[in-house]
C-alpha positions as CSV (number, residue, x, y, z in Angstrom):
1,X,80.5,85.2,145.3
2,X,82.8,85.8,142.6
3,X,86.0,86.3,143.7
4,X,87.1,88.0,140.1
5,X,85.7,90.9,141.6
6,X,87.6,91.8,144.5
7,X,90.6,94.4,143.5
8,X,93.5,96.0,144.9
9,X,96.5,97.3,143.6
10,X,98.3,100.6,142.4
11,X,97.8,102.9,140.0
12,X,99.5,105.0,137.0
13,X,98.6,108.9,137.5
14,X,98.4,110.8,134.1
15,X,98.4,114.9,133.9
16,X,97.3,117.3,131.0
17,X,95.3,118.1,127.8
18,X,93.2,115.3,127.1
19,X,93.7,112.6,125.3
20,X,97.5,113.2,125.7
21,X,97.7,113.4,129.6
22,X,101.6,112.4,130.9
23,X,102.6,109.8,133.4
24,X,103.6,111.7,136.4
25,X,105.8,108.9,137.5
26,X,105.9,106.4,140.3
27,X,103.7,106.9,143.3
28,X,104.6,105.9,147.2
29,X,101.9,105.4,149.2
30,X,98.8,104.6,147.7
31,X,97.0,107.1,145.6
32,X,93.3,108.7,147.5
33,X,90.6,109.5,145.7
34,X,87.9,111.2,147.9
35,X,84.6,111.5,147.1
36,X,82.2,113.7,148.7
37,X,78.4,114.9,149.0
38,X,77.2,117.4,150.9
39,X,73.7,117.0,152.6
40,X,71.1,119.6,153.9
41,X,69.3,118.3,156.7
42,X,65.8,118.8,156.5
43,X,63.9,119.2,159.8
44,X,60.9,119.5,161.8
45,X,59.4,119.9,165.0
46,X,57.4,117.1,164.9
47,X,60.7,114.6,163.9
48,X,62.8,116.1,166.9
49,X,66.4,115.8,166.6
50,X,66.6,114.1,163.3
51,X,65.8,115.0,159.8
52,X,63.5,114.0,157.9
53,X,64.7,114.1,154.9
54,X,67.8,115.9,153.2
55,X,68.8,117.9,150.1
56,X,72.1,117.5,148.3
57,X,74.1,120.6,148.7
58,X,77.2,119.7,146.8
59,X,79.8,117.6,145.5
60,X,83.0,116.8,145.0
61,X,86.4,114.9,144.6
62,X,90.0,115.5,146.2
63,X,92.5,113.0,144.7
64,X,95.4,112.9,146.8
65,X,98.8,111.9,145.0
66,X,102.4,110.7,146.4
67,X,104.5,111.0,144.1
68,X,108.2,109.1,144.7
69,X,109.8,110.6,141.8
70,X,111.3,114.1,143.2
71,X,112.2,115.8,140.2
72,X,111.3,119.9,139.2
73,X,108.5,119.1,137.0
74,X,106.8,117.0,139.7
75,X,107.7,120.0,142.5
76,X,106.1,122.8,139.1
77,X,103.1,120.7,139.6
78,X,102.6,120.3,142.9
79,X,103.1,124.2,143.3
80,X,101.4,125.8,140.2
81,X,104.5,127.2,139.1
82,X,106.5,126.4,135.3
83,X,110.1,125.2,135.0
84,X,112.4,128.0,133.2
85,X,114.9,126.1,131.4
86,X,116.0,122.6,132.6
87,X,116.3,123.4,136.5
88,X,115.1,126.7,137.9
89,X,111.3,127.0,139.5
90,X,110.7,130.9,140.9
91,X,107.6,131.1,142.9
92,X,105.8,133.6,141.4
93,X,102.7,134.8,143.4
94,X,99.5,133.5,142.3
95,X,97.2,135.3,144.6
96,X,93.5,135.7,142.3
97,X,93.8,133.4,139.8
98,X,91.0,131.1,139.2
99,X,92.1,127.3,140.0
100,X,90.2,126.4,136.8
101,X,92.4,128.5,135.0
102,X,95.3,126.0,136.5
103,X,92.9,122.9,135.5
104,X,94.1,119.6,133.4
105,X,92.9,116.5,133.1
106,X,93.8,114.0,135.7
107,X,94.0,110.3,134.8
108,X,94.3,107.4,137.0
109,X,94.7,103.8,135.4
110,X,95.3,101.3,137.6
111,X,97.8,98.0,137.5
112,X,96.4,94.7,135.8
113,X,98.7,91.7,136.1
114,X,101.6,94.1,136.8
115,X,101.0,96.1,134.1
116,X,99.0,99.7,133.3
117,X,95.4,98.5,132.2
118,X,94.8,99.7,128.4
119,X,90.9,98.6,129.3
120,X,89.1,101.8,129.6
121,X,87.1,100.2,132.2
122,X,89.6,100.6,134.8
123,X,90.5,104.0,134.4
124,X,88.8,107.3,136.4
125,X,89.0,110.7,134.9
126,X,88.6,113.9,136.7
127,X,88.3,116.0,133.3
128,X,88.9,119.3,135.1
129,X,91.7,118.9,138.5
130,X,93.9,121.7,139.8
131,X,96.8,120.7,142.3
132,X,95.9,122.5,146.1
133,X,99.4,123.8,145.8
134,X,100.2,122.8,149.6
135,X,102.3,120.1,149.2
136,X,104.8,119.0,152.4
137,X,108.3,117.8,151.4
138,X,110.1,116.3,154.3
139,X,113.9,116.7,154.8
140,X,115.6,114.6,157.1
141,X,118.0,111.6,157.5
142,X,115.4,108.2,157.1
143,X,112.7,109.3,154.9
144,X,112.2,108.7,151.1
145,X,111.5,112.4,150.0
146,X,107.6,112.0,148.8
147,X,105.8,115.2,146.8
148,X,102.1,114.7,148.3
149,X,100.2,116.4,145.5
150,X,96.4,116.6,146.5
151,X,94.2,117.6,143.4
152,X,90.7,118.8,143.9
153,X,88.2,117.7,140.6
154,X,86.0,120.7,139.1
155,X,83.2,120.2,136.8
156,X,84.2,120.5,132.9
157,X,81.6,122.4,130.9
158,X,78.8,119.6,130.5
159,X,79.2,119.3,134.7
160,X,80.5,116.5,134.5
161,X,82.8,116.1,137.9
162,X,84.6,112.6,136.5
163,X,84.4,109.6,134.5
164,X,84.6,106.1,135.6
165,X,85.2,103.5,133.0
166,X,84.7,104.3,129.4
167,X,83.7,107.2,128.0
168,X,81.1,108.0,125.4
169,X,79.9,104.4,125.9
170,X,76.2,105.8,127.4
């Protein structure tokens, strides 16, 4: 068994137009990517109570993101909304838009040796994520203020839903 391949560790979370995406910071928590299909049950009489086969119905990601550094453009991205200036955010309503239209590329790298991996290989890209815009912020007197940012991955306009490792190398 080769023990090189067992992994754990943080990551670096990057946000924008691709190739130039930003580092959002620090995270506290652990980052959470969630994949997901959705399955069809396919059924018959003659099979009873379980299917017999299934059809893929959808699918999806929902990267969920702590972020420790509590600072206005983390809050503008965690609620769809721009800074004005150096320290103003106004919550303008938002009701109808499209959350492609909101959209950037999201870009986790995770830690080799203490450091950000440059190695492609160890990178996932959502190439189209919108924030949920429901993030909690917690105000009391023991708590490290955290801006839980969950993104949910869209598919860009090949349908491609993410990347994992490096790209254009198929």
């Amino acid at each position: 068994m080769a023990r090189e391949d067992l992994d754990l560790g943080p990551c670096a979370v990057y946000l924008g137009t691709h190739p130039n995406e930003a580092n959002l910071g620090r995270t506290e928590g652990g980052v959470r990517v969630a994949f997901a299909t959705d399955v069809a049950d396919l059924m018959s009489d003659q099979w009873g109570t379980q299917p017999e086969d299934g059809v893929i119905t959808g699918q999806g990601a929902r990267i969920t993101v702590p972020l420790a550094e509590y600072t206005l453009t983390n809050l503008g991205i965690a609620l769809h909304q721009s800074l004005i200036g150096d320290g103003l955010i106004e919550g303008v309503r938002l009701v109808g838009t499209k959350m492609r239209s909101l959209a950037e590329s999201l870009l986790l790298k995770k830690y080799v040796d203490g450091v950000v991996s440059a190695n492609e290989e160890d990178w996932i890209r959502f190439p189209v994520a919108a924030a949920a815009a429901n993030p909690e912020i917690l105000f009391d007197k023991s708590t490290q203020r955290i801006i839980e940012v969950e993104f949910i991955a869209y598919p860009d306009s090949d349908d491609i839903l993410y990347f994992i490792g490096e790209e254009g190398s198929s």
